[in-house]
VEXTOR-932927 format. One record per residue (C-alpha): residue number from 1; residue in one letter; x, y, z; chain. Coordinates in steps of 0.02 Angstrom, whole numbers, padded with zeros to 5 digits. Layout:
<nodes>
+-----+---+--------+--------+--------+---+
!   k ! r !      X !      Y !      Z ! c !
+-----+---+--------+--------+--------+---+
! NUM ! A !      X !      Y !      Z ! A !
...
+-----+---+--------+--------+--------+---+
</nodes>
This chain:
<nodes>
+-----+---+--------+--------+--------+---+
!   k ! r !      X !      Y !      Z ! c !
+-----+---+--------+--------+--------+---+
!   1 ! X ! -00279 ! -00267 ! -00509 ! A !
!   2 ! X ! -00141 ! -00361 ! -00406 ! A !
!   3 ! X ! -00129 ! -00538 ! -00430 ! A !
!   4 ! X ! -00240 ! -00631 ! -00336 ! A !
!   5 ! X ! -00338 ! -00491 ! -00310 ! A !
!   6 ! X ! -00525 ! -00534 ! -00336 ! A !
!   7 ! X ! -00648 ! -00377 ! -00393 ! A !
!   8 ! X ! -00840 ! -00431 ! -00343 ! A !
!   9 ! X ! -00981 ! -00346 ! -00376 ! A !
!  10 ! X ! -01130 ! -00388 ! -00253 ! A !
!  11 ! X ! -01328 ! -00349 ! -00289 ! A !
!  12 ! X ! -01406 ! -00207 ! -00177 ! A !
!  13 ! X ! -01583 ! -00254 ! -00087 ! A !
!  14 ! X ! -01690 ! -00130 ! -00137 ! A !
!  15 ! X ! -01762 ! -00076 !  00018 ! A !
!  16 ! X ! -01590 ! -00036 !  00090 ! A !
!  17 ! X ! -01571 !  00065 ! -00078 ! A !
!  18 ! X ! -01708 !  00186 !  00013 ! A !
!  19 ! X ! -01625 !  00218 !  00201 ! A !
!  20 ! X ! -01456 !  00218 !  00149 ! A !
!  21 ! X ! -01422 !  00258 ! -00027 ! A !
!  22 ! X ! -01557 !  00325 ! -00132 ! A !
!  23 ! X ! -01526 !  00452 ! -00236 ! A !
!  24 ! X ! -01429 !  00458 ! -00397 ! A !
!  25 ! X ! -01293 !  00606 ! -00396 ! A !
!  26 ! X ! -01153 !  00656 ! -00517 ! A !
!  27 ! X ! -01007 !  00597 ! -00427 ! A !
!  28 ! X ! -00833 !  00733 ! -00426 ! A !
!  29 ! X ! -00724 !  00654 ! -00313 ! A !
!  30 ! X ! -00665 !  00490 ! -00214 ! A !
!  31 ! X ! -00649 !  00493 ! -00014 ! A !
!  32 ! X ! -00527 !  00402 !  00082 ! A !
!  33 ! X ! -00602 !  00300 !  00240 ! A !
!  34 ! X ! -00494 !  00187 !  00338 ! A !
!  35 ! X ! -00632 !  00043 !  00434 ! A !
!  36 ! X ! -00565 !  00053 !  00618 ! A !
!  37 ! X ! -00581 ! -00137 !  00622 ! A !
!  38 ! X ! -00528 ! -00320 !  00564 ! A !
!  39 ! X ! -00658 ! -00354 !  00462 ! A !
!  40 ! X ! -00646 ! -00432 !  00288 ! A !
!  41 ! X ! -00720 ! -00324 !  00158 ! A !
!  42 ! X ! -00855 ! -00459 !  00118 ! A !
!  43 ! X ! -00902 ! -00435 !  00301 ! A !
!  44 ! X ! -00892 ! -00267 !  00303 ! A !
!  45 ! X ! -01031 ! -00266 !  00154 ! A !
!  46 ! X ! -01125 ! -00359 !  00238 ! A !
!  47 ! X ! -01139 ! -00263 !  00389 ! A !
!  48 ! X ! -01174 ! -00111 !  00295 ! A !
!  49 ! X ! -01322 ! -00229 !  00189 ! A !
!  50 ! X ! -01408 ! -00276 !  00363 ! A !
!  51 ! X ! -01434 ! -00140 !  00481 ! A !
!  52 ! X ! -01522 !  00019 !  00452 ! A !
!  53 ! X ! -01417 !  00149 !  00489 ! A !
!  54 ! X ! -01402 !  00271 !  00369 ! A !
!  55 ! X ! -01230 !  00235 !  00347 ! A !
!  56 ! X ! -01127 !  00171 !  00179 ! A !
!  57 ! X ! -01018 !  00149 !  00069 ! A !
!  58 ! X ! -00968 !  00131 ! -00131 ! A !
!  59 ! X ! -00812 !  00004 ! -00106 ! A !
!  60 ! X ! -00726 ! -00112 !  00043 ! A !
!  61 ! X ! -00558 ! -00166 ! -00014 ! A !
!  62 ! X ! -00458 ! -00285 !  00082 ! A !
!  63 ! X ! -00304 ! -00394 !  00053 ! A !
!  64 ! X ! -00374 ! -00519 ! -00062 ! A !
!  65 ! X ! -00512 ! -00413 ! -00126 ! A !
!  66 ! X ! -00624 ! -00273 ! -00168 ! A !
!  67 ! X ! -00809 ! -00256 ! -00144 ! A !
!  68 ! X ! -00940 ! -00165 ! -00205 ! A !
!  69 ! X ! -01067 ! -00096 ! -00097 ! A !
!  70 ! X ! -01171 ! -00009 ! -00210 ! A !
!  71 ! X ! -01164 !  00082 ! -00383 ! A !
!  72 ! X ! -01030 !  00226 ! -00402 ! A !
!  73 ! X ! -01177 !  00334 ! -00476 ! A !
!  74 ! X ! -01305 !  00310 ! -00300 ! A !
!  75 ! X ! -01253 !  00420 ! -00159 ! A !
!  76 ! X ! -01189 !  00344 !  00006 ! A !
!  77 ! X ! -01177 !  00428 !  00182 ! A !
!  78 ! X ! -01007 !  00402 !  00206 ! A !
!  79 ! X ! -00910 !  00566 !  00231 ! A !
!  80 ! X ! -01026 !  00653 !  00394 ! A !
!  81 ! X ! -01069 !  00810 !  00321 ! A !
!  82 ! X ! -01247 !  00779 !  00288 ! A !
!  83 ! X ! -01311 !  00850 !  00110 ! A !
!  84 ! X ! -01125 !  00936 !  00086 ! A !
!  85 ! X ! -00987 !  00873 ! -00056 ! A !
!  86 ! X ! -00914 !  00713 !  00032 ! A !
!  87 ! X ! -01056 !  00613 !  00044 ! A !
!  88 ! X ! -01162 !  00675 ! -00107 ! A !
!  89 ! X ! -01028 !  00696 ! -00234 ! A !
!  90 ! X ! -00877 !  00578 ! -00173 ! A !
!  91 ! X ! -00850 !  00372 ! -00213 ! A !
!  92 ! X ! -00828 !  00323 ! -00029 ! A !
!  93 ! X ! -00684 !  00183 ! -00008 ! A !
!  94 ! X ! -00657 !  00091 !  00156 ! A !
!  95 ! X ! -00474 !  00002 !  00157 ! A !
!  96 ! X ! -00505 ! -00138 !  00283 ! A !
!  97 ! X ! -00390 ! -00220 !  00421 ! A !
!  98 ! X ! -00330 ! -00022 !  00499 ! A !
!  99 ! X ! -00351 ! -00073 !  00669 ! A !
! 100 ! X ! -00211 ! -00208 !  00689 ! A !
! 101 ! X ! -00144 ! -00124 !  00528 ! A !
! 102 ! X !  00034 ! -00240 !  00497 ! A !
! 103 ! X !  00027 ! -00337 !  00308 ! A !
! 104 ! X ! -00135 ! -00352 !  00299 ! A !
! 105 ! X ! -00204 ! -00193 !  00301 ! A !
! 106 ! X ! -00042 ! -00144 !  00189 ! A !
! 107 ! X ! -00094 ! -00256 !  00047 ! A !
! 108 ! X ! -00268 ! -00185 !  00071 ! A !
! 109 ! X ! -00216 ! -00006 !  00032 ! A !
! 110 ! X ! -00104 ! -00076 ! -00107 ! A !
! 111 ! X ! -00257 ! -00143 ! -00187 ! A !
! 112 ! X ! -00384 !  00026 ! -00138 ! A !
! 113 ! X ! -00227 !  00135 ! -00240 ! A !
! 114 ! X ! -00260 !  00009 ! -00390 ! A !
! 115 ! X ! -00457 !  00034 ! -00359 ! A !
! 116 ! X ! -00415 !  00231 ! -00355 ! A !
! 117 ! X ! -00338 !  00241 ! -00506 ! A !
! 118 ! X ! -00450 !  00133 ! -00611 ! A !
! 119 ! X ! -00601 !  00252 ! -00539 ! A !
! 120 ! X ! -00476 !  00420 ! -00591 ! A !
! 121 ! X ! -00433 !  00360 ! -00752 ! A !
! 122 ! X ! -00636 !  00312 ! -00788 ! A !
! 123 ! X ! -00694 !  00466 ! -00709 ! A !
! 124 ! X ! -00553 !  00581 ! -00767 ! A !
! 125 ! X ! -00514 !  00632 ! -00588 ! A !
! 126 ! X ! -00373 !  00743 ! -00549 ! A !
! 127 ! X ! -00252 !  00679 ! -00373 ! A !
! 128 ! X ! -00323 !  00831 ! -00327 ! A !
! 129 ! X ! -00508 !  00740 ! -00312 ! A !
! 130 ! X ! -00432 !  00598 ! -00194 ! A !
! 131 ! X ! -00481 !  00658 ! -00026 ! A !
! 132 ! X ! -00465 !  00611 !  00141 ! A !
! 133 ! X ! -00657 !  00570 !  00270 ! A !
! 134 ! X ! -00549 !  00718 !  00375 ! A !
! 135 ! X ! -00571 !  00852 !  00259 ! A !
! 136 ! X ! -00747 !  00862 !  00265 ! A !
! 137 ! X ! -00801 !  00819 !  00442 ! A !
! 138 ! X ! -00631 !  00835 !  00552 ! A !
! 139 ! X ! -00633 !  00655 !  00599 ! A !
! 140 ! X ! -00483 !  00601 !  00605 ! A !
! 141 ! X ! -00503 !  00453 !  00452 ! A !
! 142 ! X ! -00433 !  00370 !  00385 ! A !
! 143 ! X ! -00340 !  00349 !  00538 ! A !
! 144 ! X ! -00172 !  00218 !  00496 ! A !
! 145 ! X ! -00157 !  00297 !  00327 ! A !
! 146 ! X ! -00158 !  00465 !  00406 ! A !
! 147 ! X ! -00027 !  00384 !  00530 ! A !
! 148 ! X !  00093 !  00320 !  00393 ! A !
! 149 ! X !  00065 !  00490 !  00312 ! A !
! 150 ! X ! -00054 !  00530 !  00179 ! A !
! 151 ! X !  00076 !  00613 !  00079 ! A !
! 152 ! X !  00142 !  00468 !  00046 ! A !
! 153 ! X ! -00011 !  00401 !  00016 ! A !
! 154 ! X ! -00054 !  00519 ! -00122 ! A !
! 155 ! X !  00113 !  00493 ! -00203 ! A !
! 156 ! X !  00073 !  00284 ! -00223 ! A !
! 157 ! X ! -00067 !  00340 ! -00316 ! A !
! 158 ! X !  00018 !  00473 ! -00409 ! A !
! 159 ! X !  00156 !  00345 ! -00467 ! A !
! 160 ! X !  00034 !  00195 ! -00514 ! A !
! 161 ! X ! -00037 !  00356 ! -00610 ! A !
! 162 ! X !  00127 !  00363 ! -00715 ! A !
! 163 ! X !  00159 !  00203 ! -00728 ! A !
! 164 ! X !  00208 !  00155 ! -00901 ! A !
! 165 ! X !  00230 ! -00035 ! -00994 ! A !
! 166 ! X !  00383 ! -00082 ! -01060 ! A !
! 167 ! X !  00390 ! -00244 ! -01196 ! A !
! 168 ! X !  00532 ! -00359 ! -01196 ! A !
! 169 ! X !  00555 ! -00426 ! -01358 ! A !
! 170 ! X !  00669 ! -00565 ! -01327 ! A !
! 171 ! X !  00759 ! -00634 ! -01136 ! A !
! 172 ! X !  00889 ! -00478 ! -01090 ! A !
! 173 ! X !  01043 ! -00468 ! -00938 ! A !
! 174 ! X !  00975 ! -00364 ! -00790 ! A !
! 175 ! X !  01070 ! -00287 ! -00685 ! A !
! 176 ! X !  01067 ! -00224 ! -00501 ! A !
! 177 ! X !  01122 ! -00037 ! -00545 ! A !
! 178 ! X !  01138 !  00067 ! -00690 ! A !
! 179 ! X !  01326 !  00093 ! -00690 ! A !
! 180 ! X !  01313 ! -00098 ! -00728 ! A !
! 181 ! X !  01188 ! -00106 ! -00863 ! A !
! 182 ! X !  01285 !  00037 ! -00943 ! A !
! 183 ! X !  01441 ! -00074 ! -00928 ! A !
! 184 ! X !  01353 ! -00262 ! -00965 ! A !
! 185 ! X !  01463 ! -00297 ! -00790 ! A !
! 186 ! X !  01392 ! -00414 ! -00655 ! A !
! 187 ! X !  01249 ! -00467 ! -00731 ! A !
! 188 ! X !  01126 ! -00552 ! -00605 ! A !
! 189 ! X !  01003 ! -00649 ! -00697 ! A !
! 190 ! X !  00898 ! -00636 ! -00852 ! A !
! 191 ! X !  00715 ! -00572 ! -00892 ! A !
! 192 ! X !  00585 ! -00678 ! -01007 ! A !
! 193 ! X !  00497 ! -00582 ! -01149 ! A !
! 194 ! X !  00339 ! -00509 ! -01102 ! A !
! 195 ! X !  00253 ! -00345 ! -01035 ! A !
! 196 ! X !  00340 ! -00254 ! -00892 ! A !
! 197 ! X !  00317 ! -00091 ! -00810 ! A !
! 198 ! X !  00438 !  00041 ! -00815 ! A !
! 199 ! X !  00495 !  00084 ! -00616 ! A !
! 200 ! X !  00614 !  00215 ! -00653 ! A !
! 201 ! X !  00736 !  00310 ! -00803 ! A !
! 202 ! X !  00913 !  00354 ! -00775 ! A !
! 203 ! X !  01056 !  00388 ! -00911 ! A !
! 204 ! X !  00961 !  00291 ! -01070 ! A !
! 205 ! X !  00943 !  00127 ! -00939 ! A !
! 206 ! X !  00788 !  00064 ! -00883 ! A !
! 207 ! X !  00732 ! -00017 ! -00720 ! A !
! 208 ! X !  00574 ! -00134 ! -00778 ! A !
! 209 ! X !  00462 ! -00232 ! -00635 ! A !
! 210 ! X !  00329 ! -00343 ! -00639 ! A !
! 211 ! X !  00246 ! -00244 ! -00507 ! A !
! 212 ! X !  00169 ! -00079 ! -00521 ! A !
! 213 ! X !  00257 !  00039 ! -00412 ! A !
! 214 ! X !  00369 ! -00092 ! -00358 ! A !
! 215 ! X !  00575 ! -00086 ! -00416 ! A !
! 216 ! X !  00633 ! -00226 ! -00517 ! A !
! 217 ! X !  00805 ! -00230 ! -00609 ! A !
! 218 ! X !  00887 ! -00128 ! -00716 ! A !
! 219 ! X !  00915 ! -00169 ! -00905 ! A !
! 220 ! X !  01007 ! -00077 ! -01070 ! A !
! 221 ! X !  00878 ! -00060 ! -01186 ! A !
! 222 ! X !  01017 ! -00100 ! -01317 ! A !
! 223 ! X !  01012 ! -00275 ! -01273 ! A !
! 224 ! X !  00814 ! -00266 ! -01317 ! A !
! 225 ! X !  00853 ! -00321 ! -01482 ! A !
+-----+---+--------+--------+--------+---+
</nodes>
């Protein structure tokens, strides 16, 4: 995950496991929820932990961390269509902070497209499995994401997906554009050696980042040396 991005795992009483979550079901799919509040995701657990509504869900994630509510294998009433796909077959995710939205709530769904594609790659989920609380009840969740446009959504996900590392061997130039690095002109400042992530390919250079998903600088692999 992100730096400074905590993953907890908290127990599950067991006679919550019974009104909320009992069975065990083969899971096929992950569903997007957005939690129409300002609650931390530690709170948001904990609300779900000490009421009795039949209401729950596998993971909060919010901008410093990400929660587990119960086990990815237990099915969770989360999607509002009863005994249907959403809530008997899909990992329920609630990205926290939506109703002030602002950085909070965008580090939050930073960290839920890291949680996505650690549960894709384990599950070997297709983007095509990511779904939306919408499509299977018409509610209109997760409501900011759906406002910033879940296109774009799906496409953070999609590049994290295809995200590739990149090792320096030794300290290279960078460089601010490829026309540069192709040129060793105007060199900007200087990367250590170490792991990076490859942002983006054009004409044999290489833009590396620290950051999944996230442009760095550019570099000529030449120099890699």
């Amino acid at each position: 995950l992100h730096d400074g991005t905590e993953d907890m795992q908290l127990c599950i009483e067991s006679g919550k496991i019974k009104v909320a979550f009992a069975d065990i079901t083969n899971k096929d799919g992950i569903v997007i929820h957005n939690t129409a509040n300002d609650a931390s995701a530690r709170n948001e657990r904990a609300y779900m932990t000490n009421n009795d509504y039949e209401t729950s869900f596998h993971y909060a994630v919010d901008d410093v961390e990400i929660v587990q509510g119960i086990e990815e294998d237990r099915n969770a009433w989360h999607a509002g269509d009863g005994n249907g796909v959403g809530n008997r077959e899909g990992i329920g995710i609630e990205i926290c902070y939506s109703l002030s939205g602002g950085e909070r709530f965008d580090k939050a769904e930073d960290n839920a497209v890291d949680l996505i594609v650690d549960i894709m790659n384990r599950h070997g989920f297709s983007i095509e499995q990511v779904t939306k609380h919408q499509d299977y009840s018409g509610k209109y969740c997760p409501h900011r994401t759906l406002d910033n446009g879940w296109e774009g959504f799906i496409n953070k996900i999609q590049n994290r997906l295809n995200v590739k590392e990149y090792e320096l061997l030794v300290s290279v130039p960078v460089y601010m554009n490829v026309k540069d690095a192709i040129g060793g002109d105007n060199v900007v400042g200087y990367y250590d050696s170490g792991i990076y992530y490859i942002f983006n390919e054009v004409d044999g250079m290489i833009n590396i980042t620290k950051n999944k998903g996230i442009p760095g600088a550019w570099i000529n692999p030449n120099d890699n040396k």
